[in-house]
C-alpha positions as CSV (number, residue, x, y, z in Angstrom):
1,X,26.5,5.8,22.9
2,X,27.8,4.9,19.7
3,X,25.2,5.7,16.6
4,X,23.9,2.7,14.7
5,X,25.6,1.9,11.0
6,X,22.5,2.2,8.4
7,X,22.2,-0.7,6.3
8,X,20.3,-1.0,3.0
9,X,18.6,-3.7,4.3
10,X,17.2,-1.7,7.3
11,X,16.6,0.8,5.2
12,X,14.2,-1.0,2.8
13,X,12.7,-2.6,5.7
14,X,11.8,0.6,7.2
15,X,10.9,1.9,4.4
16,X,8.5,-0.7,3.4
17,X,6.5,0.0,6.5
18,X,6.1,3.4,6.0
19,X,4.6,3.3,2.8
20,X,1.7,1.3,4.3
21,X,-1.3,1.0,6.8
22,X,-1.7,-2.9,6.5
23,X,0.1,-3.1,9.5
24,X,2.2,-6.3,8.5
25,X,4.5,-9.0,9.9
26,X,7.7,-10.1,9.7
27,X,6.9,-12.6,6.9
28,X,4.6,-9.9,4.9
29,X,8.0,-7.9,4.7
30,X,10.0,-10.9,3.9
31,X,7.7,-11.7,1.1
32,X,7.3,-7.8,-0.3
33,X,11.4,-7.3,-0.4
34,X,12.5,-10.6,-1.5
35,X,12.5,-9.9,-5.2
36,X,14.2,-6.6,-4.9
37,X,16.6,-8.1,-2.1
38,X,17.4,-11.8,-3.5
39,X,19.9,-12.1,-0.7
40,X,17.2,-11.1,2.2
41,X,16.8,-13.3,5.0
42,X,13.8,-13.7,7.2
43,X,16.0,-13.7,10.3
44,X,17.6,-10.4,8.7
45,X,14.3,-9.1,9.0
46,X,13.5,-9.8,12.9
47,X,16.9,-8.6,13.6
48,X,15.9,-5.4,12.0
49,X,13.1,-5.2,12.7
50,X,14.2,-5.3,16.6
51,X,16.8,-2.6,15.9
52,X,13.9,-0.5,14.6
53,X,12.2,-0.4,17.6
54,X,14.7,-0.3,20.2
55,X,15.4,2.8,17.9
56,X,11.5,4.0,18.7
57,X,11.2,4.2,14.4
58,X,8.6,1.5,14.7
59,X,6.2,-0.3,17.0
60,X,4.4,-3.7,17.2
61,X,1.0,-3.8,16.9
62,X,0.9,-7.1,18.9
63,X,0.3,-10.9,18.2
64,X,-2.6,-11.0,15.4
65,X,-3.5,-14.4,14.3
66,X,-0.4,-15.7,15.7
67,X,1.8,-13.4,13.7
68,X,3.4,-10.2,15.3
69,X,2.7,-7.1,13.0
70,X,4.8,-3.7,12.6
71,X,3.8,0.0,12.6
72,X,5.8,2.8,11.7
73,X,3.0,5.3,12.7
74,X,4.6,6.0,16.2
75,X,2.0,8.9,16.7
76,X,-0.7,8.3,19.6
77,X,-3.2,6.5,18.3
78,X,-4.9,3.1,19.2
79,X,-5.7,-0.1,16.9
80,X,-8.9,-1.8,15.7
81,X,-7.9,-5.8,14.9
82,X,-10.5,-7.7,13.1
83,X,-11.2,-11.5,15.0
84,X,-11.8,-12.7,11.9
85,X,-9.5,-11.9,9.0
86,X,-6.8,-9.8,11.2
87,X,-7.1,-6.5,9.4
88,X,-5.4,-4.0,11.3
89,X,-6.6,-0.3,11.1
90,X,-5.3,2.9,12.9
91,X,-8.1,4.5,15.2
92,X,-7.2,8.1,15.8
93,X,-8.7,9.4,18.7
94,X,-8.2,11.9,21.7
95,X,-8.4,9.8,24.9
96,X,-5.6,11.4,26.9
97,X,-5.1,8.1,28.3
98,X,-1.5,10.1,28.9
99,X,-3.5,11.8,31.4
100,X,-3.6,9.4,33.8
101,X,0.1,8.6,34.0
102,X,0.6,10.0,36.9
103,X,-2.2,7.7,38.3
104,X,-1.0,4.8,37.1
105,X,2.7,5.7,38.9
106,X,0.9,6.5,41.7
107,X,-0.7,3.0,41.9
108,X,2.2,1.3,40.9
109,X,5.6,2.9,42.2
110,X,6.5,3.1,38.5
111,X,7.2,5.5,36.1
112,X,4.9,5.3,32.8
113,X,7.0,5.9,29.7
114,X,4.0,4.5,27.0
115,X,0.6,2.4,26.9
116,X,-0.8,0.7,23.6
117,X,-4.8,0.4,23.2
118,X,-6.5,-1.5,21.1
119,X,-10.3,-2.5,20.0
120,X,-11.1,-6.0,19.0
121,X,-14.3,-6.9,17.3
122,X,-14.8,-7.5,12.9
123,X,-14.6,-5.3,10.3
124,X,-16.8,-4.2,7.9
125,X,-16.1,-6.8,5.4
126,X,-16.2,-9.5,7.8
127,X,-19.5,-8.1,8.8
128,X,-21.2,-8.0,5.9
């Protein structure tokens, strides 16, 4: 298979993502690298944003508040999404849900190659 051509574009995208735990959409990135990319297209940044993660650099979060939101924490680790306001915050702990891959292809005829958790409920803030 033929290696991917870097582009600055990508790069900045992926980039931007790494320096933060906000967790944010295509439109947050948009927004963030417009001034330093006048030339930046939001569809430039779903392409990219798809090559990312075919690439396994990145993840998705899910759907939050009807926007789909980026990580670029690949590590094992599950999510916390406030209801309310749709903070996103890494929860780091040892479930060795990877454990019980080989129950899961049991049960299904499959063969597991990831899972994704996360908690629902409001934050602090929204709490108070």
């Amino acid at each position: 298979m033929q290696a991917r051509r870097t582009s600055k574009k990508r790069s900045a995208i992926y980039e931007a993502l790494c320096n933060t735990t906000a967790h944010p959409s295509a439109e947050q990135i948009y927004t963030q690298l417009k001034p330093e990319i006048p030339d930046l297209s939001l569809g430039t940044v779903y392409r990219n944003l798809n090559v990312l993660m075919q690439d396994g650099l990145i993840i998705t979060v899910g759907n939050v508040n009807g926007e789909e939101r980026y990580d670029a924490n690949t590590s094992d680790h599950s999510h916390f999404v406030c209801t309310k306001c749709g903070r996103v915050d890494d929860v780091f702990l040892d479930l060795s849900i990877d454990k019980r891959y080989p129950d899961v292809e049991e049960l299904t005829g499959g063969k597991v190659k990831g899972h994704s958790l996360s908690y629902f409920g409001l934050c602090k803030k929204c709490c108070e």
